[in-house]
C-alpha positions in Angstrom: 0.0 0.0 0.0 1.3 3.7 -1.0 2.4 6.4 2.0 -0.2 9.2 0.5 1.7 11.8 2.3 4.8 11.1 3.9 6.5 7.4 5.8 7.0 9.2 8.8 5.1 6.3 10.6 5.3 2.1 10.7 3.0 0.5 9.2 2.5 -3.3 10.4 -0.2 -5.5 8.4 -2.2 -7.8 10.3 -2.4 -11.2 9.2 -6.5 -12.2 8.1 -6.9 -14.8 10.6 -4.3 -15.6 13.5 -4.0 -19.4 14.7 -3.4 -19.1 18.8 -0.4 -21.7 18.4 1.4 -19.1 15.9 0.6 -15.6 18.1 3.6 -15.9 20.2 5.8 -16.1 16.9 3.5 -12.8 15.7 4.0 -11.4 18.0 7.8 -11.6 18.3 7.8 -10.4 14.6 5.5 -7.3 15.5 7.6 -6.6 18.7 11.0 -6.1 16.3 9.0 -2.8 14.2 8.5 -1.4 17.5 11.6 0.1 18.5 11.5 4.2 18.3 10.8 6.5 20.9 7.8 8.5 20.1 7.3 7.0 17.0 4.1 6.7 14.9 2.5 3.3 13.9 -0.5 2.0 12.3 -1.7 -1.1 12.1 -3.2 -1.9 8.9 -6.3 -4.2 9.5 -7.4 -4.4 5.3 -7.1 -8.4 5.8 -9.3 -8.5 9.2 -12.9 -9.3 8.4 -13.9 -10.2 12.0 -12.1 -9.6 15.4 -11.5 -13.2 16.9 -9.7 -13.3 20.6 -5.9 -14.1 19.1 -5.8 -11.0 16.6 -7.3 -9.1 19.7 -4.5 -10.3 21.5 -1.9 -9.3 19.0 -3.7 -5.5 18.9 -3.1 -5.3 22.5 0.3 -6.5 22.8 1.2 -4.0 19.9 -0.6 -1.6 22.2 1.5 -1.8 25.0 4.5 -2.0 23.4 3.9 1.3 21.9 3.3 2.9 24.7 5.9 1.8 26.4 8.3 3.3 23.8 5.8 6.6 24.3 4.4 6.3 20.9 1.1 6.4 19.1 -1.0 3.8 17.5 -3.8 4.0 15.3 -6.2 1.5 13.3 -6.2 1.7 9.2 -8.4 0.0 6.8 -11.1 -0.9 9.7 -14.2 -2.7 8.7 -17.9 -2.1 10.0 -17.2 -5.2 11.8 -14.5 -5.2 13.3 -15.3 -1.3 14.0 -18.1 -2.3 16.0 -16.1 -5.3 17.9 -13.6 -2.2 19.1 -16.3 0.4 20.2 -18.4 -2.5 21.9 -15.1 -3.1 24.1 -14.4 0.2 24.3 -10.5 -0.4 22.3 -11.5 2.4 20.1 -11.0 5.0 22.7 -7.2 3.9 23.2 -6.3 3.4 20.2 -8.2 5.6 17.5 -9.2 3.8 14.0 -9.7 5.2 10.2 -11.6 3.6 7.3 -9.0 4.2 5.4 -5.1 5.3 5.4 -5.9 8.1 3.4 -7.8 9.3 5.9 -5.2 8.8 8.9 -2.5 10.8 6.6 -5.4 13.5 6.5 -6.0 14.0 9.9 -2.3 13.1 10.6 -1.7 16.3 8.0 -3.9 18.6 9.5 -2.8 18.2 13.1 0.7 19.0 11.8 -0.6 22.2 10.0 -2.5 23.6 13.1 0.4 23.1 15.1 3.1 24.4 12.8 
């Protein structure tokens, strides 16, 4: 997938489907893109039809991650379903999610032009 505006972020695809006996190994992999203080990463979800408990898991550890290295994370490429799985458990208010990347660059390129 294209960077619309800039790569100042890390994008990290997440797999369709996630088996729990391969999560740890995920999650290893996932752990090795997050390494940069205050860094930027999105989590492209375009494969993820329906939020089952292992890809859950995976967001979350992500999550945490993140914020240990004081960074941000966002959703891209969210589907009505899985949209509604992440407001029903309330995720959506940690970790904010777009429709689209294009729209995450937009917002991302707006905030930078009101605070410039």
């Amino acid at each position: 997938m294209d960077n619309y505006f800039d790569a100042s972020y890390t994008r990290i695809d997440i797999p369709a489907r996630i088996s729990p006996q391969l999560l740890e190994s995920i999650q290893k992999k996932c752990s090795n893109c997050i390494k940069e203080m205050d860094s930027d990463y999105v989590l492209d979800m375009q494969k993820v039809a329906n939020l089952y408990s292992a890809t859950l898991a995976l967001i979350m550890h992500i999550y945490k991650l993140v914020c240990l290295m004081k960074g941000s994370l966002s959703m891209v490429n969210v589907n009505e379903n899985v949209a509604r799985a992440l407001m029903s458990l309330r995720i959506d208010e940690k970790i904010p999610h777009y429709e689209s990347l294009w729209d995450y660059e937009l917002e991302k390129a707006g905030a930078r032009a009101m605070s410039a």
